[in-house]
N, CA, C and O atoms as CSV, one atom per row, in Angstrom:
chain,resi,resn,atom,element,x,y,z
A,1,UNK,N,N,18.026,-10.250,-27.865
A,1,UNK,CA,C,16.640,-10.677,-27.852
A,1,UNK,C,C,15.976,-10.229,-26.545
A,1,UNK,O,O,14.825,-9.809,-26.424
A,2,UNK,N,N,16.903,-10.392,-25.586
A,2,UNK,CA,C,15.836,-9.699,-24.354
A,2,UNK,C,C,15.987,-8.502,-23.820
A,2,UNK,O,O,15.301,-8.075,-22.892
A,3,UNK,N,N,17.063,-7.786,-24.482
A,3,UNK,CA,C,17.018,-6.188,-24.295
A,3,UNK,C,C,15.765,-5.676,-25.381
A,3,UNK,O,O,15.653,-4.505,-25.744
A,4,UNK,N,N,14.986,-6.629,-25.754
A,4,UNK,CA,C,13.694,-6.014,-26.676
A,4,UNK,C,C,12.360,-5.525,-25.332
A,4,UNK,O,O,11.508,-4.670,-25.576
A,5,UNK,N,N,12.460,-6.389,-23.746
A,5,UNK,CA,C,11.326,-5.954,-23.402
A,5,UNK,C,C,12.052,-4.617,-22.119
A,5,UNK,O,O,11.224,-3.940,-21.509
A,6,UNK,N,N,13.401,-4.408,-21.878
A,6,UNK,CA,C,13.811,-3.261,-21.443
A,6,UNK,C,C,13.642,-1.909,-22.693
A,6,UNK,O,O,13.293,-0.760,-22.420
A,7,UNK,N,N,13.871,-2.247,-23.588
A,7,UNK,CA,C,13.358,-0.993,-24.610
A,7,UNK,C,C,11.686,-0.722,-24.715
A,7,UNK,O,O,11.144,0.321,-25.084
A,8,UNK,N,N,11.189,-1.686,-24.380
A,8,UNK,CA,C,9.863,-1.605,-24.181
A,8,UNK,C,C,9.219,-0.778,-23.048
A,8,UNK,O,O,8.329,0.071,-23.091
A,9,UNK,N,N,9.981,-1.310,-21.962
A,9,UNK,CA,C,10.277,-0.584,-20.649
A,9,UNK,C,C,9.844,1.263,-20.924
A,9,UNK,O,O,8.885,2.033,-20.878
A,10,UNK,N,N,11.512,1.221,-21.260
A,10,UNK,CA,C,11.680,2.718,-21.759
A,10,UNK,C,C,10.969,3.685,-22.685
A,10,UNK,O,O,10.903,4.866,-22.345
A,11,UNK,N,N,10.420,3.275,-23.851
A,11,UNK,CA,C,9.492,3.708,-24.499
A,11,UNK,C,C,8.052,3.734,-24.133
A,11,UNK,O,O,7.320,4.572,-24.659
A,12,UNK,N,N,7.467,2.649,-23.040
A,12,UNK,CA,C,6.246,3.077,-22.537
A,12,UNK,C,C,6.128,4.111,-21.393
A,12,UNK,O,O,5.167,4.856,-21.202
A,13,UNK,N,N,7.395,4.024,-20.578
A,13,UNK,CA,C,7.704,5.236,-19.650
A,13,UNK,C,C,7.011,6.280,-19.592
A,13,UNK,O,O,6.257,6.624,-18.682
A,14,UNK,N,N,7.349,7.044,-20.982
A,14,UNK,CA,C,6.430,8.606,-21.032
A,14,UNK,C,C,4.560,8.725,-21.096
A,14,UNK,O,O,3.844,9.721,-20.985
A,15,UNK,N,N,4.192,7.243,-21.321
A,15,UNK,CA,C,2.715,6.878,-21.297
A,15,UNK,C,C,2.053,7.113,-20.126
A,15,UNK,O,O,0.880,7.486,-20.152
A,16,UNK,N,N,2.895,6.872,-18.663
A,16,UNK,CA,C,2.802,6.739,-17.597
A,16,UNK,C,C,2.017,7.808,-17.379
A,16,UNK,O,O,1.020,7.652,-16.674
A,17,UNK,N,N,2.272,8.918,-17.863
A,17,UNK,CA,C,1.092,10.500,-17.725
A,17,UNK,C,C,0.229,10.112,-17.710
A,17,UNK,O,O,-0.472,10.299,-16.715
A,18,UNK,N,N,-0.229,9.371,-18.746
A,18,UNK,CA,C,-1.650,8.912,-19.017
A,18,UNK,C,C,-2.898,8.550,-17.758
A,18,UNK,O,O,-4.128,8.597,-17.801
A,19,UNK,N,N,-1.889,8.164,-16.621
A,19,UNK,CA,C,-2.457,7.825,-15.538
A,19,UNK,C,C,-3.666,8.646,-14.667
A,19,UNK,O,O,-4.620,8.383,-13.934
A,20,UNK,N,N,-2.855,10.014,-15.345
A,20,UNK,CA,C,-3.542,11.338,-14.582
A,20,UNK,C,C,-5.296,11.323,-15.249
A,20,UNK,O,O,-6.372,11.409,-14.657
A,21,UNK,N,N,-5.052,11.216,-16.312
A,21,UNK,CA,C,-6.425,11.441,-17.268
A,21,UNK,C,C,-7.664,9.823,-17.133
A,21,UNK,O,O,-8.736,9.662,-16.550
A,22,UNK,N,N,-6.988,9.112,-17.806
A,22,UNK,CA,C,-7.432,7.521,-17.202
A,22,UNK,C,C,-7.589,7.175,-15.582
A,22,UNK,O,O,-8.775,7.076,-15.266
A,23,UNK,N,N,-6.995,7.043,-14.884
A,23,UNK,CA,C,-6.935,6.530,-13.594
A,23,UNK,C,C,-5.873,5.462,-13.370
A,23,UNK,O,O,-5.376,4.773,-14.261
A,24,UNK,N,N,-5.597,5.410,-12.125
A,24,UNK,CA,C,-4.703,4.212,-12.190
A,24,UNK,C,C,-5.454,2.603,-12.274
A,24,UNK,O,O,-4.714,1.664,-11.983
A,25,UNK,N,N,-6.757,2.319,-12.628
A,25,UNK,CA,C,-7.489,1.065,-12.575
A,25,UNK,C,C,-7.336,1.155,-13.798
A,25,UNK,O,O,-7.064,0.092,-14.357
A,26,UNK,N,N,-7.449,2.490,-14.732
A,26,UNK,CA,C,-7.489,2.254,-16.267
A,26,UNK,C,C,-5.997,1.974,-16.230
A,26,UNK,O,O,-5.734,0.872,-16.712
A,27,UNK,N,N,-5.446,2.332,-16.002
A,27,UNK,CA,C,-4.038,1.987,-16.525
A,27,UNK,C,C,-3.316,0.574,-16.379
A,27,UNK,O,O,-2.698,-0.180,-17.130
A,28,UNK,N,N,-3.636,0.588,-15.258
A,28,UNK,CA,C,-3.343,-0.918,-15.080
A,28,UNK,C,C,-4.183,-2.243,-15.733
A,28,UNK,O,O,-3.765,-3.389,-15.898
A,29,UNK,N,N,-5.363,-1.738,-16.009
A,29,UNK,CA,C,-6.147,-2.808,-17.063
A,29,UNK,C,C,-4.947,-2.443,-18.284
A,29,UNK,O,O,-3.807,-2.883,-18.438
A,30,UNK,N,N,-5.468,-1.793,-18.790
A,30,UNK,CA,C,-4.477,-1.241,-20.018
A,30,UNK,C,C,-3.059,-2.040,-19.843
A,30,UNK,O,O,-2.951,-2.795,-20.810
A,31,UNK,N,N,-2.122,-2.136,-19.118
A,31,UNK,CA,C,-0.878,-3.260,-18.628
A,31,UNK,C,C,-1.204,-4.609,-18.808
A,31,UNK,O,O,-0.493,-5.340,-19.497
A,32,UNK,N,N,-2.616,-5.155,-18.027
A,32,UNK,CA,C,-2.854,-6.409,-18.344
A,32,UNK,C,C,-3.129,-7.440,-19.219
A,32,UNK,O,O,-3.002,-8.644,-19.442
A,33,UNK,N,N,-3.724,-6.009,-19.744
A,33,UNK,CA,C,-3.966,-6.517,-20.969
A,33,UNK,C,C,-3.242,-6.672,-22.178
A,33,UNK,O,O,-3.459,-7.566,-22.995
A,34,UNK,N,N,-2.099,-5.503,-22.315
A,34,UNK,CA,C,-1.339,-6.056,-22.985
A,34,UNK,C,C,-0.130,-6.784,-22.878
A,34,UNK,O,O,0.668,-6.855,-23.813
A,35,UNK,N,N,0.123,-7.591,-21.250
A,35,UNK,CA,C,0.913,-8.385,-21.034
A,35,UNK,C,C,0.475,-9.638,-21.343
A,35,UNK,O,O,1.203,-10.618,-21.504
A,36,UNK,N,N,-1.369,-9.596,-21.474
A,36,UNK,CA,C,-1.717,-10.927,-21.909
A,36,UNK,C,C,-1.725,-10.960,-23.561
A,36,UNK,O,O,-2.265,-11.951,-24.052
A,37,UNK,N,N,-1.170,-9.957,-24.485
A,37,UNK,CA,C,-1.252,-10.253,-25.677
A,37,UNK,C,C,0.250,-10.318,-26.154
A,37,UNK,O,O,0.720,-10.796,-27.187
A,38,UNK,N,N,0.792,-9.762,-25.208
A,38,UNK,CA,C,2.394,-10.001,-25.413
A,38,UNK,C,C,2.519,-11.490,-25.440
A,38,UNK,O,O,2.953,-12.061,-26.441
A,39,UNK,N,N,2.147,-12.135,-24.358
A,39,UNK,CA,C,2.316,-13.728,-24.070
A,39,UNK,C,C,1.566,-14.286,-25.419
A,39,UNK,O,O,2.073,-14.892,-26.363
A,40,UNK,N,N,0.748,-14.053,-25.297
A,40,UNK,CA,C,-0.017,-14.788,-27.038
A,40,UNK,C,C,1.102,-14.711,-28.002
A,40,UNK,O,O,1.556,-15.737,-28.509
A,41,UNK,N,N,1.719,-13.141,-28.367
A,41,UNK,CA,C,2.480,-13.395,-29.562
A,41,UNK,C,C,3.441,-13.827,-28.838
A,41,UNK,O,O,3.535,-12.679,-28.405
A,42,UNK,N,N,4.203,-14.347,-28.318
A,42,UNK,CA,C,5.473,-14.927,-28.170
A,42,UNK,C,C,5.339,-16.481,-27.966
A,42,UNK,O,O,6.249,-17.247,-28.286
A,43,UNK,N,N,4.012,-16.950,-27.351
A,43,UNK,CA,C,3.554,-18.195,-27.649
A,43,UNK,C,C,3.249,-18.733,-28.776
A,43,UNK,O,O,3.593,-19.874,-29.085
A,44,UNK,N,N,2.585,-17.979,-29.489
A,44,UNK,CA,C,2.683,-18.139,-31.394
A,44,UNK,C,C,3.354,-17.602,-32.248
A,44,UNK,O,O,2.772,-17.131,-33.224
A,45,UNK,N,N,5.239,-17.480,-32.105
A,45,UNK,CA,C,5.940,-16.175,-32.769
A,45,UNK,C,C,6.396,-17.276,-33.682
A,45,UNK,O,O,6.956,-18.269,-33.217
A,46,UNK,N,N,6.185,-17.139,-34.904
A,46,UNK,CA,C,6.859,-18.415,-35.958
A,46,UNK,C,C,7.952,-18.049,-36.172
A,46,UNK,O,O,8.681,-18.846,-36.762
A,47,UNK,N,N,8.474,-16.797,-35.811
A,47,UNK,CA,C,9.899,-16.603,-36.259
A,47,UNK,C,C,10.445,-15.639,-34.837
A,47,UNK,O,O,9.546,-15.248,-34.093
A,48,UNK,N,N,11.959,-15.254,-34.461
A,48,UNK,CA,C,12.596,-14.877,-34.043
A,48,UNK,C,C,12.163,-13.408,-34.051
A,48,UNK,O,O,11.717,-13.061,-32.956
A,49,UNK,N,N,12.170,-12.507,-34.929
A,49,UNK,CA,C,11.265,-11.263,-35.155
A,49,UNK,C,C,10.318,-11.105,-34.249
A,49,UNK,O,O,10.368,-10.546,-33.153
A,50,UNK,N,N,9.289,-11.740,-34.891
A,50,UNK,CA,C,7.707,-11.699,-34.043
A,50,UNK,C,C,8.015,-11.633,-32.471
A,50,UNK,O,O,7.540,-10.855,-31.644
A,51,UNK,N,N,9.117,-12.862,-32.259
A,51,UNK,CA,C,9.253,-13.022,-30.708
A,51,UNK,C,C,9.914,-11.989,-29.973
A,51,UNK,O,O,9.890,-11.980,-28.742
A,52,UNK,N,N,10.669,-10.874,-30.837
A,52,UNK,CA,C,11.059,-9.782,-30.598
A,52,UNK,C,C,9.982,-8.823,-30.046
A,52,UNK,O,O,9.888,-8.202,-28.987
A,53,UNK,N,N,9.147,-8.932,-31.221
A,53,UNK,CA,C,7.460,-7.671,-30.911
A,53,UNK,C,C,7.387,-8.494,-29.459
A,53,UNK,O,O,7.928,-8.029,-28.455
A,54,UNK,N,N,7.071,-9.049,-29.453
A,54,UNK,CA,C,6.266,-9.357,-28.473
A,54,UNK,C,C,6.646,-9.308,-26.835
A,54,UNK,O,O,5.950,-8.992,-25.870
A,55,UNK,N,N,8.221,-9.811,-26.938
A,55,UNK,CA,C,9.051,-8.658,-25.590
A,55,UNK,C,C,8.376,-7.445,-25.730
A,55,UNK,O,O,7.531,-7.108,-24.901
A,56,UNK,N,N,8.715,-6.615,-26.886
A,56,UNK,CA,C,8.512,-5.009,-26.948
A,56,UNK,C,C,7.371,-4.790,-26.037
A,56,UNK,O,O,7.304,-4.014,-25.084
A,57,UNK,N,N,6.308,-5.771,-26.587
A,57,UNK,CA,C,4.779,-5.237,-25.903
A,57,UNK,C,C,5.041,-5.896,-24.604
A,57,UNK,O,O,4.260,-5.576,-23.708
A,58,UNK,N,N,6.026,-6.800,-24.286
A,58,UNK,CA,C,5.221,-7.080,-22.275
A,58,UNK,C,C,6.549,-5.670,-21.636
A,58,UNK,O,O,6.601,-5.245,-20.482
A,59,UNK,N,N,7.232,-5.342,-22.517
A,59,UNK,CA,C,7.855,-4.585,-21.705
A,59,UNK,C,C,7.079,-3.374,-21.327
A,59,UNK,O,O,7.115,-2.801,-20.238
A,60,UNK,N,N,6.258,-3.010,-22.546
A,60,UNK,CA,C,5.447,-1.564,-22.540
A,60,UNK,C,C,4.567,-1.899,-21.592
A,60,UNK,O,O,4.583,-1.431,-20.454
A,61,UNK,N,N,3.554,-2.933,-22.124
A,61,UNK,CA,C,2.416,-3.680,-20.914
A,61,UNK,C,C,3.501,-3.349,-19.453
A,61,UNK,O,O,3.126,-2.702,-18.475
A,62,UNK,N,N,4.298,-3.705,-19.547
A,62,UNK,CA,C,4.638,-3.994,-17.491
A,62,UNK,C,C,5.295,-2.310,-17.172
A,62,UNK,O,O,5.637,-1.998,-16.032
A,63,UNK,N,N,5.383,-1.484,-18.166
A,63,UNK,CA,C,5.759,-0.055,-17.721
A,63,UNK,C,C,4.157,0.620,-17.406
A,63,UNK,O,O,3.880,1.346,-16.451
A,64,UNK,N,N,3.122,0.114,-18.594
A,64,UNK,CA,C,1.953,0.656,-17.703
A,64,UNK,C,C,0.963,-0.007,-16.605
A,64,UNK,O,O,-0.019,0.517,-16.078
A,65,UNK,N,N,1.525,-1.384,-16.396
A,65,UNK,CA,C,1.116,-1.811,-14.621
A,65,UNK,C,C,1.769,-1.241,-13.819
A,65,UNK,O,O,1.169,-1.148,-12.748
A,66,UNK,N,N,3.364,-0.516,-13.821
A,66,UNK,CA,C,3.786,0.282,-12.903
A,66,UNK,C,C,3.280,1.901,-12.526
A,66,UNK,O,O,3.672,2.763,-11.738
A,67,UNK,N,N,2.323,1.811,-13.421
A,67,UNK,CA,C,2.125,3.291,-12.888
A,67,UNK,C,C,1.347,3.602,-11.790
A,67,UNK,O,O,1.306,4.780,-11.436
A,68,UNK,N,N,0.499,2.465,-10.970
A,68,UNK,CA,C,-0.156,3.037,-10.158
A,68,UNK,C,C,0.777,2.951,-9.004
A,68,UNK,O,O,0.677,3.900,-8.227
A,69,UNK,N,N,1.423,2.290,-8.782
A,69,UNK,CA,C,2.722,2.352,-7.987
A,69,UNK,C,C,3.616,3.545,-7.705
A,69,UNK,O,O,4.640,3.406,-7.036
């Protein structure tokens, strides 16, 4: 269950380019925002699954707050 937001990690990794074209303020909104929708679904995950997605997305969310770093 919690190797779901290290795969998240890893799969948002190659997004990190994105930084060049966006900026790093876009990118990091872009992180925040979906670390705050990660937390929503895992606060409302009715099942074990859902609570899976929703690692996935804070892992991706927290690979693109690392990019301005």
């Amino acid at each position: 269950m919690n190797i779901s937001m290290t795969i998240g990690l890893i799969v948002g990794a190659p997004f990190l380019t994105f930084a060049d074209v966006i900026g790093r303020r876009g990118m990091n909104f872009i992180g925040n925002f979906l670390v705050i929708i990660a937390a929503l679904i895992q606060g409302f995950a009715p099942n074990i699954r859902v609570f899976m997605l929703g690692r996935f997305v804070l892992g991706f969310g927290a690979a693109m707050m690392s990019s301005p770093q």
